[in-house]
C-alpha positions as CSV (number, residue, x, y, z in Angstrom):
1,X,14.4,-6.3,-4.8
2,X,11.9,-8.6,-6.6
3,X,9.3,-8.9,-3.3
4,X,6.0,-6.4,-4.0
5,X,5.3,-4.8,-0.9
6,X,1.1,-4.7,-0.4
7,X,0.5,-1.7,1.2
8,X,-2.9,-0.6,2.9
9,X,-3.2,3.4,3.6
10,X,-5.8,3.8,6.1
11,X,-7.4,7.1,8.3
12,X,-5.5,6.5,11.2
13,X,-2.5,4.4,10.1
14,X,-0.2,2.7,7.5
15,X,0.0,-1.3,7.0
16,X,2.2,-3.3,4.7
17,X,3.8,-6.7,4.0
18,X,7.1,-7.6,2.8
19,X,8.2,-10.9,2.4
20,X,6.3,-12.3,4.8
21,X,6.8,-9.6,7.3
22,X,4.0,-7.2,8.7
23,X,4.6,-3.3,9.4
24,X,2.3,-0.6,10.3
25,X,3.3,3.3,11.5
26,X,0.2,5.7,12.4
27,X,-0.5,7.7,9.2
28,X,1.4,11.0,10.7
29,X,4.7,8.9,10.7
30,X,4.5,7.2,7.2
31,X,6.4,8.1,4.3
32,X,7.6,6.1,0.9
33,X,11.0,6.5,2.2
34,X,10.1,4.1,5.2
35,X,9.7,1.0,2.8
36,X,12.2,-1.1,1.7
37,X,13.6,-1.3,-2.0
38,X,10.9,-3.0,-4.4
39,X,9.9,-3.0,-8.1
40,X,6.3,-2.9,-7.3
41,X,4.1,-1.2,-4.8
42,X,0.4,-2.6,-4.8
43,X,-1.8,0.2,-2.5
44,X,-5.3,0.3,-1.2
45,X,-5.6,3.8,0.2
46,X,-8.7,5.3,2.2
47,X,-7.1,8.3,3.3
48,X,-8.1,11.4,1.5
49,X,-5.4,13.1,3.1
50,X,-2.5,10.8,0.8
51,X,-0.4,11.8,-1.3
52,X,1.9,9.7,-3.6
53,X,6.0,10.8,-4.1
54,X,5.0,9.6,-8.0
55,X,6.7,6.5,-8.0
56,X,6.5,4.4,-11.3
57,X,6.5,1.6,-9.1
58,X,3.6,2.0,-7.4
59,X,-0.7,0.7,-8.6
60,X,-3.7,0.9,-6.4
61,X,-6.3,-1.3,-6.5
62,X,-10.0,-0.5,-5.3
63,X,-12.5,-2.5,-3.5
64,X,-15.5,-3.1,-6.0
65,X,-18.9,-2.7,-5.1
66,X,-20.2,-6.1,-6.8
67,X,-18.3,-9.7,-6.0
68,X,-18.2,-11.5,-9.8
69,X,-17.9,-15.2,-8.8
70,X,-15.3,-16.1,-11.1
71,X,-15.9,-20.2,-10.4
């Protein structure tokens, strides 16, 4: 139960990894209760239409507009 899952909510449908494995469902089909147990949720989400269940376990990260070259 210590794998994140990296989730990517698009328009159209729903992507994530888990432990190496890749999943995707169209948007219509998708709910929380579809991934596996985890203690962290990491989600990019486009869809203006989505709507987290208010898990503790869950960030989103955002695309930035400016690349800082950290080298």
């Amino acid at each position: 139960m210590n794998s994140p899952i990296f989730l990517d909510i698009g328009n159209t449908n729903a992507k994530w990894r888990f432990e190496g494995d890749y999943f995707e469902l169209p948007i219509t089909e998708f709910t929380f209760d579809r991934l596996p147990k985890t203690s962290k949720i990491w989600v990019s989400n486009v869809s203006p239409n989505f709507v987290t269940n208010n898990q503790s376990n869950i960030s989103f990260v955002e695309s930035q507009k400016k690349n800082i070259n950290l080298l």
